[in-house]
mmCIF entry with sequence, helices, sheets and N, C-alpha, C, O atoms, coordinates in Angstrom:
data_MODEL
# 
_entry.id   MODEL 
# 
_entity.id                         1 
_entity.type                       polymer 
_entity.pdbx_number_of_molecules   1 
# 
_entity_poly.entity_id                      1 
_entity_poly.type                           'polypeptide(L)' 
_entity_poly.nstd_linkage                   no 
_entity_poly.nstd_monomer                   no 
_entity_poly.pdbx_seq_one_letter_code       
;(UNK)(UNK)(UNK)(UNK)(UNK)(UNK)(UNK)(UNK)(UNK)(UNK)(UNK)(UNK)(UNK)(UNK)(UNK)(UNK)
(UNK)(UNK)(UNK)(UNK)(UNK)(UNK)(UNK)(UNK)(UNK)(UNK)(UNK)(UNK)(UNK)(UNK)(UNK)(UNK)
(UNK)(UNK)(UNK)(UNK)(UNK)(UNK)(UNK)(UNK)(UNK)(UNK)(UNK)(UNK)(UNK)(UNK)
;
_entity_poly.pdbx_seq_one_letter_code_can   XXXXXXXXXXXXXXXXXXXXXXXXXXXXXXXXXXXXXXXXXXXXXX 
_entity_poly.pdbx_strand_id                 A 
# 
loop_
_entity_poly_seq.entity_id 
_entity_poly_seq.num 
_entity_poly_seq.mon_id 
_entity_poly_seq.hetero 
1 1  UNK n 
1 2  UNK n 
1 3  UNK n 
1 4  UNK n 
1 5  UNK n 
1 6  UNK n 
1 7  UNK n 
1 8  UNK n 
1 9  UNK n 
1 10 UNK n 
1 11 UNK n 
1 12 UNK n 
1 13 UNK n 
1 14 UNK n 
1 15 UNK n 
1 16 UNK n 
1 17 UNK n 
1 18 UNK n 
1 19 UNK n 
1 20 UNK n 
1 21 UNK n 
1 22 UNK n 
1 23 UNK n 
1 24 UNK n 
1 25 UNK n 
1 26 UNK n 
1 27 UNK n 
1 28 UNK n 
1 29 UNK n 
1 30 UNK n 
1 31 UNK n 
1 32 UNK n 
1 33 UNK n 
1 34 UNK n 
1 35 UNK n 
1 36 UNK n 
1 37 UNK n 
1 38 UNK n 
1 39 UNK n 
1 40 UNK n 
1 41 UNK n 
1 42 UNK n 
1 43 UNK n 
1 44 UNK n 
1 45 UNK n 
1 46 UNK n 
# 
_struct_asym.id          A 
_struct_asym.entity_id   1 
# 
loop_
_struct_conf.conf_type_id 
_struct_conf.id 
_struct_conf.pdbx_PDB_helix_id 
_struct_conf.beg_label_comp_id 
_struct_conf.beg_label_asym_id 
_struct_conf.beg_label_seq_id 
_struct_conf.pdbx_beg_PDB_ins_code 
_struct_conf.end_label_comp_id 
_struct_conf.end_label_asym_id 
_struct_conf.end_label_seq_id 
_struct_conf.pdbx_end_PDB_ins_code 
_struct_conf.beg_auth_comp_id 
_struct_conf.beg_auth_asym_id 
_struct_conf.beg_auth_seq_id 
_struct_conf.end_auth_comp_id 
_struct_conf.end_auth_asym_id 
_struct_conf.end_auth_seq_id 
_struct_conf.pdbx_PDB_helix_class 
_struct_conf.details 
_struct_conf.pdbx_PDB_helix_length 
HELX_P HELX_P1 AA1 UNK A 7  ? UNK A 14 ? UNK A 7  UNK A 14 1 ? 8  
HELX_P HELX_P2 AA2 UNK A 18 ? UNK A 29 ? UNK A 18 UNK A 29 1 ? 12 
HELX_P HELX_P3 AA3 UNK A 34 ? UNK A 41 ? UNK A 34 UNK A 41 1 ? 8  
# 
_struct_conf_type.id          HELX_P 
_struct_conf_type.criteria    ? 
_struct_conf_type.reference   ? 
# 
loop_
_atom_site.group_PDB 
_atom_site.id 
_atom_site.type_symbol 
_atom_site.label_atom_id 
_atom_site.label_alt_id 
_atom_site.label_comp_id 
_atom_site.label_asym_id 
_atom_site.label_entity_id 
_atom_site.label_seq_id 
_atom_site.pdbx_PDB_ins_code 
_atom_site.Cartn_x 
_atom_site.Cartn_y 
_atom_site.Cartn_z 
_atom_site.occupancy 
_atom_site.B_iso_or_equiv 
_atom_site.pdbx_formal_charge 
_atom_site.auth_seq_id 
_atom_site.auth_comp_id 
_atom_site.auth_asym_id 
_atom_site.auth_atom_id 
_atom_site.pdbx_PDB_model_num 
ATOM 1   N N  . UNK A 1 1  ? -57.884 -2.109  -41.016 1.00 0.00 ? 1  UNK A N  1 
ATOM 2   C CA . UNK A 1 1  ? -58.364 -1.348  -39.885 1.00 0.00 ? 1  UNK A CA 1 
ATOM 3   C C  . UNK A 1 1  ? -59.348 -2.167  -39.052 1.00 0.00 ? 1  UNK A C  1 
ATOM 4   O O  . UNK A 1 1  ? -59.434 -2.009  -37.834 1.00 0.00 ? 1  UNK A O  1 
ATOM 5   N N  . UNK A 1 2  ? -60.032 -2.979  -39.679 1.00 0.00 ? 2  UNK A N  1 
ATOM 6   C CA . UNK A 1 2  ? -61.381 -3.391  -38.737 1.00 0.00 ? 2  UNK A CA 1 
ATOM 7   C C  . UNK A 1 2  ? -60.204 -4.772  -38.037 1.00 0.00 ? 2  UNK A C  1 
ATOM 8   O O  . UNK A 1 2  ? -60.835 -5.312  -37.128 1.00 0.00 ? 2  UNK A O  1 
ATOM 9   N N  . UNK A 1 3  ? -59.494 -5.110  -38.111 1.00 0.00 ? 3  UNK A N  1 
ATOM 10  C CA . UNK A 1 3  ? -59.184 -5.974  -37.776 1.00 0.00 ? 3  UNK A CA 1 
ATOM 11  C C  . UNK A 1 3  ? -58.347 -5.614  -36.230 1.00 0.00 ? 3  UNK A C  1 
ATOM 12  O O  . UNK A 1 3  ? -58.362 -6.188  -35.141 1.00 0.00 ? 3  UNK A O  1 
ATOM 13  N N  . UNK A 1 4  ? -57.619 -4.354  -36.749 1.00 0.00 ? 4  UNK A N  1 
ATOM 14  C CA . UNK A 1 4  ? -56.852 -4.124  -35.640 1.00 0.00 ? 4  UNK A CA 1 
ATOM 15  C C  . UNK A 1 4  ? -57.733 -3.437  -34.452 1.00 0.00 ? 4  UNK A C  1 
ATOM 16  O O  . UNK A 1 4  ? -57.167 -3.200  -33.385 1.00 0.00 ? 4  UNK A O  1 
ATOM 17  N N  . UNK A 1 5  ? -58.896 -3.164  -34.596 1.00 0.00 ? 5  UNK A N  1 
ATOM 18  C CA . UNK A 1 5  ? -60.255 -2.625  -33.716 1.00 0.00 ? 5  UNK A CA 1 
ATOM 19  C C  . UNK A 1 5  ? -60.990 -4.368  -32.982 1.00 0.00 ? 5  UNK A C  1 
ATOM 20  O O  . UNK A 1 5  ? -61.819 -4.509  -32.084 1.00 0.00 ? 5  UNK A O  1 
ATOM 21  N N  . UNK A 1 6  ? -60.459 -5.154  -33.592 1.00 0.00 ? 6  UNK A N  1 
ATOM 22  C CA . UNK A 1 6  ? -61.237 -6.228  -32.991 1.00 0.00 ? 6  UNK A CA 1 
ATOM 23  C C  . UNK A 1 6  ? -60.069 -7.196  -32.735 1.00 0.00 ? 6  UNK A C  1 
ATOM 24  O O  . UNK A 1 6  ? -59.418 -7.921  -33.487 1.00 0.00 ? 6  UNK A O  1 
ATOM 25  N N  . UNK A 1 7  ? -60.020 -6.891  -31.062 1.00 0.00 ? 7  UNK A N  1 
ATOM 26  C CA . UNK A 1 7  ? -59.215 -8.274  -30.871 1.00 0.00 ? 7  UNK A CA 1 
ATOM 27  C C  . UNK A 1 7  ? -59.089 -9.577  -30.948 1.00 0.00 ? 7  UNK A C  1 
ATOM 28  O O  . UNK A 1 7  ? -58.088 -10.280 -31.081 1.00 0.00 ? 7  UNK A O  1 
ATOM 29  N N  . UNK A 1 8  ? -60.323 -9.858  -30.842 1.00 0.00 ? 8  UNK A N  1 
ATOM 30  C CA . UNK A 1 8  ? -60.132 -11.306 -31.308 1.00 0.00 ? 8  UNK A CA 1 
ATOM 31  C C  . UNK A 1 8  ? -59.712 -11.705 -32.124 1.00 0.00 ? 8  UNK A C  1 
ATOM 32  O O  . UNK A 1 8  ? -59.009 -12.713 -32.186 1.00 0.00 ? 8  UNK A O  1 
ATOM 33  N N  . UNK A 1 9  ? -60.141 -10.793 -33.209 1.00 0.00 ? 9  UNK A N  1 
ATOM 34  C CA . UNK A 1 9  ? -59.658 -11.383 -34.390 1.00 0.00 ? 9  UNK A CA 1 
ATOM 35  C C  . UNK A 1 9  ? -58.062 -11.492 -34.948 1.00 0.00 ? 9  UNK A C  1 
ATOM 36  O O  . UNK A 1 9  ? -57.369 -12.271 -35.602 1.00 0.00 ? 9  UNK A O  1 
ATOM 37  N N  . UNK A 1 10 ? -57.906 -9.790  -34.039 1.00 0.00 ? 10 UNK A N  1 
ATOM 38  C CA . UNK A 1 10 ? -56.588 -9.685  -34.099 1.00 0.00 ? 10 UNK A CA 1 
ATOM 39  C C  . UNK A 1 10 ? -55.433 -11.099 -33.649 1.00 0.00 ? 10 UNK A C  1 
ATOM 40  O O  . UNK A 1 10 ? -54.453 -11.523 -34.262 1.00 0.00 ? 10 UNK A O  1 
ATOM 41  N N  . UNK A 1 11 ? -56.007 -11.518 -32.434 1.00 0.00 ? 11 UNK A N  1 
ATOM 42  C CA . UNK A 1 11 ? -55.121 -12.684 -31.616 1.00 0.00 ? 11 UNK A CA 1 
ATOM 43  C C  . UNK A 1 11 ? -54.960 -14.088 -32.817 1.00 0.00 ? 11 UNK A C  1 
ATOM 44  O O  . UNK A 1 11 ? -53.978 -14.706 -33.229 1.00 0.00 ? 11 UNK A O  1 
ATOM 45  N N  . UNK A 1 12 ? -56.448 -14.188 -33.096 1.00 0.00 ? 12 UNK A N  1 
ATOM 46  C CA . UNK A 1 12 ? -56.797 -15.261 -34.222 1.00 0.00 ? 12 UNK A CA 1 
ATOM 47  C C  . UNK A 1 12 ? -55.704 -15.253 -35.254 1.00 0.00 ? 12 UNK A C  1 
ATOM 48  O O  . UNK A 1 12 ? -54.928 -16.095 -35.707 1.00 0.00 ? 12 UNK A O  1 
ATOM 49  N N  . UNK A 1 13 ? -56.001 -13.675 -35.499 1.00 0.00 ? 13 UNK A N  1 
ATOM 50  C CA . UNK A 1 13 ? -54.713 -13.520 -37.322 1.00 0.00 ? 13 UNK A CA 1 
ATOM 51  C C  . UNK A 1 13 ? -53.186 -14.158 -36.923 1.00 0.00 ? 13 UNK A C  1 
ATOM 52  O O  . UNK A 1 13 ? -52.452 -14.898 -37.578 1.00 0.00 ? 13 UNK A O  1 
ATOM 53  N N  . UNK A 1 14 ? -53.007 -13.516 -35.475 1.00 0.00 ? 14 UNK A N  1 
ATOM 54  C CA . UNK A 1 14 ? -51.320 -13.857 -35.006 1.00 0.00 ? 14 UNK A CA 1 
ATOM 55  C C  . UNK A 1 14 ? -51.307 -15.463 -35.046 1.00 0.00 ? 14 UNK A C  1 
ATOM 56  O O  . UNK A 1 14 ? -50.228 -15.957 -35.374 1.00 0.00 ? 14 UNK A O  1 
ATOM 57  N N  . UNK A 1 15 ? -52.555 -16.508 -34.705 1.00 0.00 ? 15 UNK A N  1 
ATOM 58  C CA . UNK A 1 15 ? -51.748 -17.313 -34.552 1.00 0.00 ? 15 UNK A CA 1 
ATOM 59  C C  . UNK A 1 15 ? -51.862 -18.400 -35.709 1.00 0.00 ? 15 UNK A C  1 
ATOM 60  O O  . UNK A 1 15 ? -51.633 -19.609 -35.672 1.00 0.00 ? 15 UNK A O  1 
ATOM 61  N N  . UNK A 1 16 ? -52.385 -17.403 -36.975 1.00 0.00 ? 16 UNK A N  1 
ATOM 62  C CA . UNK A 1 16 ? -52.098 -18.329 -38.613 1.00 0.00 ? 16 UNK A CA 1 
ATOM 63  C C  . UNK A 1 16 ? -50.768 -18.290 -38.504 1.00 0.00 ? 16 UNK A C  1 
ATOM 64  O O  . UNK A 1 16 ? -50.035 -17.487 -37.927 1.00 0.00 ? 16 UNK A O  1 
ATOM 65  N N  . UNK A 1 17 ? -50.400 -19.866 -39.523 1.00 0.00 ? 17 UNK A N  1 
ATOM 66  C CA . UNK A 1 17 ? -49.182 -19.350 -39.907 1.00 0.00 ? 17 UNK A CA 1 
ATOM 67  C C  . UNK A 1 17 ? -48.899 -18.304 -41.135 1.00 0.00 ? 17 UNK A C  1 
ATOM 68  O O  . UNK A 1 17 ? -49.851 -17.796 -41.725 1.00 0.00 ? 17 UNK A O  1 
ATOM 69  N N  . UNK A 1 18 ? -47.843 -18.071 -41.413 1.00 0.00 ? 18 UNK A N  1 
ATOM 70  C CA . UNK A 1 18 ? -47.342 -17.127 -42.116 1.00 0.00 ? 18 UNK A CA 1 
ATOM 71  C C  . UNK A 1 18 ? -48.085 -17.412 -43.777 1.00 0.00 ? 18 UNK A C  1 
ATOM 72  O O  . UNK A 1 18 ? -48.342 -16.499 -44.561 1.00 0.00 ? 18 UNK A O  1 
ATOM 73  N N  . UNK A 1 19 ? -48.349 -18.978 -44.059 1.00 0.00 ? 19 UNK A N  1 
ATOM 74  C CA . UNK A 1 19 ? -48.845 -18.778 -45.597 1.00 0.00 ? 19 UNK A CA 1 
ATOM 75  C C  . UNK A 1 19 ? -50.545 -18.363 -45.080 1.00 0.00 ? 19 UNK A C  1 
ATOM 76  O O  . UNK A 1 19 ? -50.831 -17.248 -45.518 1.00 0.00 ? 19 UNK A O  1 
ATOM 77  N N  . UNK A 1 20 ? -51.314 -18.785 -44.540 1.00 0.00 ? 20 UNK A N  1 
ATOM 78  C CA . UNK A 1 20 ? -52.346 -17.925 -43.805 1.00 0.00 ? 20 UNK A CA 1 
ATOM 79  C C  . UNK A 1 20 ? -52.780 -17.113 -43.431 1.00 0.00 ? 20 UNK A C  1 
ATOM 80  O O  . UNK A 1 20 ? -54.002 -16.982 -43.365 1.00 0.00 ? 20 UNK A O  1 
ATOM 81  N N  . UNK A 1 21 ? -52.108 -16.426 -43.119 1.00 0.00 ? 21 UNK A N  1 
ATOM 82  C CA . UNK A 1 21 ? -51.982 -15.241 -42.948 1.00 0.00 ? 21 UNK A CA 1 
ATOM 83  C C  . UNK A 1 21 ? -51.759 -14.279 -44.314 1.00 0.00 ? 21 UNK A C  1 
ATOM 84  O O  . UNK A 1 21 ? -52.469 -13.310 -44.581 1.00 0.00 ? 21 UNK A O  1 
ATOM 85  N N  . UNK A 1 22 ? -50.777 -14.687 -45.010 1.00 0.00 ? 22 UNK A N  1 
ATOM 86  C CA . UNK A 1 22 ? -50.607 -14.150 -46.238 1.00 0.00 ? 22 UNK A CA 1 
ATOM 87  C C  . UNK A 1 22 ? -52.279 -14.418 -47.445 1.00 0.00 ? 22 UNK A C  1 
ATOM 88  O O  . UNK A 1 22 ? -52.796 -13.619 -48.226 1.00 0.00 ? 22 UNK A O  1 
ATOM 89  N N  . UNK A 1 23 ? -52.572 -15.483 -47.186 1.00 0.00 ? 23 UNK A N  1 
ATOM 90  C CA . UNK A 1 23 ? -53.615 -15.629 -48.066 1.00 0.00 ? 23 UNK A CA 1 
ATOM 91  C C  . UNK A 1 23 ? -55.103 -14.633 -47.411 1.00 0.00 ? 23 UNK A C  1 
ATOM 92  O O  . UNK A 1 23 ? -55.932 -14.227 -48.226 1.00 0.00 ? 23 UNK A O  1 
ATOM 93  N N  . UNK A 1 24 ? -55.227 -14.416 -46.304 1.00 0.00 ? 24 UNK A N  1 
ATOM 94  C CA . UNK A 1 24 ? -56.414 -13.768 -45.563 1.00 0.00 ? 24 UNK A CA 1 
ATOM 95  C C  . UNK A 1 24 ? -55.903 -11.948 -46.344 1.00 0.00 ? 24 UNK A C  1 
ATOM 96  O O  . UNK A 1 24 ? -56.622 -11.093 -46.860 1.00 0.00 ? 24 UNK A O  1 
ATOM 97  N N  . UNK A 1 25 ? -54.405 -11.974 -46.100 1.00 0.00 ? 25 UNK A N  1 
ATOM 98  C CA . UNK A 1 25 ? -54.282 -10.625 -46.887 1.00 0.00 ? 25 UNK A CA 1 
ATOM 99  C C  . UNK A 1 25 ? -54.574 -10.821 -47.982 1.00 0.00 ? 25 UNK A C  1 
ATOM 100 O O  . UNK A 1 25 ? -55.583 -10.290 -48.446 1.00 0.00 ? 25 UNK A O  1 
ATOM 101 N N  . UNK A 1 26 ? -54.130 -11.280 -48.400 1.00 0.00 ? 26 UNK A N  1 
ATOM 102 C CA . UNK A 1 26 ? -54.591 -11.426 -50.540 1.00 0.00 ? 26 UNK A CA 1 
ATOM 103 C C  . UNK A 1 26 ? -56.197 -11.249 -50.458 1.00 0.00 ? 26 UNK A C  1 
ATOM 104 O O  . UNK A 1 26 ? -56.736 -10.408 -51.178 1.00 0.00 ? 26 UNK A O  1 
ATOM 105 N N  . UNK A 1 27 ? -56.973 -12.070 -49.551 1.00 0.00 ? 27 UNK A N  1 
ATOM 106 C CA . UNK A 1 27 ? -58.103 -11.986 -50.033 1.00 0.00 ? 27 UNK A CA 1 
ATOM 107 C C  . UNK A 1 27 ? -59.119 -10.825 -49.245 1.00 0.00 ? 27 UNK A C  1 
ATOM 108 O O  . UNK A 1 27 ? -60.304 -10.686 -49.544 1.00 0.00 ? 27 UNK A O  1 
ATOM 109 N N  . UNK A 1 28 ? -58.588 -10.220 -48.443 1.00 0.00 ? 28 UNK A N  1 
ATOM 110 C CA . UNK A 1 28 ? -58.406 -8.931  -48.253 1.00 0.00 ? 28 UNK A CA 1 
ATOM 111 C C  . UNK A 1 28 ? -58.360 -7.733  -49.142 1.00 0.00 ? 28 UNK A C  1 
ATOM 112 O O  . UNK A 1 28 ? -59.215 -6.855  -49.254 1.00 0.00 ? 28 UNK A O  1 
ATOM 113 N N  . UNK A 1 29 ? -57.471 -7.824  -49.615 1.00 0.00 ? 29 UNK A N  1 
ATOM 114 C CA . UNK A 1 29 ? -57.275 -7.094  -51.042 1.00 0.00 ? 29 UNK A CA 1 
ATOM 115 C C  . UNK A 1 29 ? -58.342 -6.809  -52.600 1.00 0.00 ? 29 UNK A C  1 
ATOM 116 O O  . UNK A 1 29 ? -58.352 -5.957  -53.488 1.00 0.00 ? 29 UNK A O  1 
ATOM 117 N N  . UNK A 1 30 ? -59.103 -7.974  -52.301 1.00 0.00 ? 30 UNK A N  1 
ATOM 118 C CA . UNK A 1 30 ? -60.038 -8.149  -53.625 1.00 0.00 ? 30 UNK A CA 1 
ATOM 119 C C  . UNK A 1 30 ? -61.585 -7.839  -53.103 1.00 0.00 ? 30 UNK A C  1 
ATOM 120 O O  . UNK A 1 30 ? -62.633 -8.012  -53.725 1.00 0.00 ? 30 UNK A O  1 
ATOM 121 N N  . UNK A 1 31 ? -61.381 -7.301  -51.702 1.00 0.00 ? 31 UNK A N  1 
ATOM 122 C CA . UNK A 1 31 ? -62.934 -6.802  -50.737 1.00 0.00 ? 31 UNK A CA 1 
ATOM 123 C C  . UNK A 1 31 ? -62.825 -5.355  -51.354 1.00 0.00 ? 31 UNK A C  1 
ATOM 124 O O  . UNK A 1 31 ? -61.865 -4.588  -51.415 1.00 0.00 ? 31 UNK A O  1 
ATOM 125 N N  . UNK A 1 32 ? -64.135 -5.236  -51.795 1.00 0.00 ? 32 UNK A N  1 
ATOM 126 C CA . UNK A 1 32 ? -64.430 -3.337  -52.314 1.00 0.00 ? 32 UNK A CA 1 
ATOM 127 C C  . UNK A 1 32 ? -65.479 -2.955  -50.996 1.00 0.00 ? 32 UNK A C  1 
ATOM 128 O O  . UNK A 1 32 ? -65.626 -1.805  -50.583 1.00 0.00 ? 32 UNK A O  1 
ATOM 129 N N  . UNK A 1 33 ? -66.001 -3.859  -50.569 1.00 0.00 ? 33 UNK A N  1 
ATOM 130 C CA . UNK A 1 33 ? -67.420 -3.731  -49.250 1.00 0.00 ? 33 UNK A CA 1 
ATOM 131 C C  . UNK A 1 33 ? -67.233 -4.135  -48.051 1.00 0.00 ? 33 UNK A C  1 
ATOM 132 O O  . UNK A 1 33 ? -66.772 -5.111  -47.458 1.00 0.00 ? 33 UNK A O  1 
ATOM 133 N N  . UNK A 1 34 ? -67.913 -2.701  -47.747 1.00 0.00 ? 34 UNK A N  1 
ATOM 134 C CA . UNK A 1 34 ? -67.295 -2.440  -45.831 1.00 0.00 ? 34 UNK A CA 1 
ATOM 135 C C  . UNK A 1 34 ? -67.816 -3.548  -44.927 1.00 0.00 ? 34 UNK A C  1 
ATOM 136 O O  . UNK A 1 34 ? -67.505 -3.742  -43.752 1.00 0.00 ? 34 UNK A O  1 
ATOM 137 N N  . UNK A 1 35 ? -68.907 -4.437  -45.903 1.00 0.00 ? 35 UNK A N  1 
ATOM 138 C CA . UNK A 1 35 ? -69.320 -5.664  -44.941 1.00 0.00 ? 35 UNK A CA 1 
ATOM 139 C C  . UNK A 1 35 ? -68.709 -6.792  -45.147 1.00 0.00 ? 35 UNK A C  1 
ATOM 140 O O  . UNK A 1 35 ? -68.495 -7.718  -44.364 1.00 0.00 ? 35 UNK A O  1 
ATOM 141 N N  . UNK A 1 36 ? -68.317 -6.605  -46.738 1.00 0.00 ? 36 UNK A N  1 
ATOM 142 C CA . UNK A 1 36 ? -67.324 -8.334  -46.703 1.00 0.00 ? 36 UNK A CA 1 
ATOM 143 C C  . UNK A 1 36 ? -66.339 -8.188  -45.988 1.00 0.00 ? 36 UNK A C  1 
ATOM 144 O O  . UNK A 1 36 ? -65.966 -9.273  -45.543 1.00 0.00 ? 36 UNK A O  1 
ATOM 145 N N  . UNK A 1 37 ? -65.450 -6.949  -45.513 1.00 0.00 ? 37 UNK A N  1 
ATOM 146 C CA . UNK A 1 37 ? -64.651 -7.050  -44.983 1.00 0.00 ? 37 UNK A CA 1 
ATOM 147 C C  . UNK A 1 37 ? -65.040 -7.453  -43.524 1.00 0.00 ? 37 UNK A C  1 
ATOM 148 O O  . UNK A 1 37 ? -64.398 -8.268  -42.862 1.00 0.00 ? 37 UNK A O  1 
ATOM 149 N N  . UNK A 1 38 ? -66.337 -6.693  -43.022 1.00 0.00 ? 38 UNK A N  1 
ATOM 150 C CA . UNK A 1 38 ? -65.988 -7.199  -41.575 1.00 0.00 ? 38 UNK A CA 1 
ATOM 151 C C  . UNK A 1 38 ? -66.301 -8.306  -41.315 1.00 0.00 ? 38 UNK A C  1 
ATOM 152 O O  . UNK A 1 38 ? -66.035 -8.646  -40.163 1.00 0.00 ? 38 UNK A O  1 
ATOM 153 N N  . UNK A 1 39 ? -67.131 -9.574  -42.409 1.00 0.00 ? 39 UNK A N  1 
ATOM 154 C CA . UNK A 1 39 ? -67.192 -10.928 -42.441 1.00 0.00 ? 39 UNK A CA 1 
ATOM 155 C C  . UNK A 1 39 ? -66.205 -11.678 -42.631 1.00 0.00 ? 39 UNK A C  1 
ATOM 156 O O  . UNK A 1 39 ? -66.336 -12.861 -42.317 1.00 0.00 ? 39 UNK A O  1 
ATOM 157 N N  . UNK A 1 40 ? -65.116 -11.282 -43.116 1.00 0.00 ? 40 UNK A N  1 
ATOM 158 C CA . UNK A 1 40 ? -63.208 -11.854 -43.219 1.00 0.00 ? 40 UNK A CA 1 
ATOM 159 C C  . UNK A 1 40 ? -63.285 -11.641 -41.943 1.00 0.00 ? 40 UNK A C  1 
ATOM 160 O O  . UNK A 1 40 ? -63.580 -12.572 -41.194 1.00 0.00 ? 40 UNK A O  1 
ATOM 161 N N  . UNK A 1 41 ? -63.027 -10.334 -41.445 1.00 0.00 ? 41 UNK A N  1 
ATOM 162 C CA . UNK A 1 41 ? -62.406 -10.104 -39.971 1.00 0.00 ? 41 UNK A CA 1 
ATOM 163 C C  . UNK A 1 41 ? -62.781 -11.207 -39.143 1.00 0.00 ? 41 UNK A C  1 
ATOM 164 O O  . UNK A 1 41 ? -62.080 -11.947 -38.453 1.00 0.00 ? 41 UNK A O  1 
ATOM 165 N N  . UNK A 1 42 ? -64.167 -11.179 -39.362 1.00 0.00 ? 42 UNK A N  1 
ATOM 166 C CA . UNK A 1 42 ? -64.689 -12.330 -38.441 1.00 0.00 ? 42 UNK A CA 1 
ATOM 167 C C  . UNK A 1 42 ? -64.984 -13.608 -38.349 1.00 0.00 ? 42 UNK A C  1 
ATOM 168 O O  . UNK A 1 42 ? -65.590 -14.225 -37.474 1.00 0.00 ? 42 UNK A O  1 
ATOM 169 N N  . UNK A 1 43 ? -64.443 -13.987 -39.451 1.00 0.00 ? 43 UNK A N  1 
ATOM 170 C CA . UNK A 1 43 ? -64.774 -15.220 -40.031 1.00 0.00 ? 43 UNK A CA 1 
ATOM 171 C C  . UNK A 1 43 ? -63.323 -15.838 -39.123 1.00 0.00 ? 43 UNK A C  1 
ATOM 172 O O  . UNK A 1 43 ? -63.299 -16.913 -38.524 1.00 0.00 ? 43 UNK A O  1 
ATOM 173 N N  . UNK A 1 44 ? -62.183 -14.856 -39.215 1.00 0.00 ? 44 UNK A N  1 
ATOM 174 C CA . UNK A 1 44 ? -60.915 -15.433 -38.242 1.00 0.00 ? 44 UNK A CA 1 
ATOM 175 C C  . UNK A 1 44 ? -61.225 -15.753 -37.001 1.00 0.00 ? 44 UNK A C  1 
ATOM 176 O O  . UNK A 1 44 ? -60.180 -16.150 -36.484 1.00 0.00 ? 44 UNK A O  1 
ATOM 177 N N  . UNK A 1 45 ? -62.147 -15.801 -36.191 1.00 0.00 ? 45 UNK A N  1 
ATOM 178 C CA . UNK A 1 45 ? -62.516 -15.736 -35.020 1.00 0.00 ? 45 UNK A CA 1 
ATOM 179 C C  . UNK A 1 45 ? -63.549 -17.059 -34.768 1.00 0.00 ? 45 UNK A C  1 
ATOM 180 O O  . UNK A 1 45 ? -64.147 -17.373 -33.738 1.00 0.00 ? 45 UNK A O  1 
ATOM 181 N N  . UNK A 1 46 ? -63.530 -17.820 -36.310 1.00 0.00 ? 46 UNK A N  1 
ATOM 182 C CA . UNK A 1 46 ? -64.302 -19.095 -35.848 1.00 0.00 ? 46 UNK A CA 1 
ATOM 183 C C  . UNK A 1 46 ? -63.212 -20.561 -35.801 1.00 0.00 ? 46 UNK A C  1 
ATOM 184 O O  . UNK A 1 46 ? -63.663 -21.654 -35.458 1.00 0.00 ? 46 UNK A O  1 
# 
């Protein structure tokens, strides 16, 4: 969710490739906290 609320990041995610993308999900997955997540989100945006 926070990702698709922030475009940038959103644009950022589109232009990993596909194993990159896959790994940002995996590590996605192992976030329990509403702040690590929005530090992933944004961490795509550097």
């Amino acid at each position: 969710m926070n990702l698709a609320v922030d475009g940038e990041a959103l644009a950022a995610f589109g232009r990993l490739s596909r194993a990159e993308q896959n790994a940002v999900i995996e590590r996605s997955r192992h976030i329990t906290d509403k702040d690590e997540m929005k530090r992933l989100v944004r961490s795509l945006c550097r």
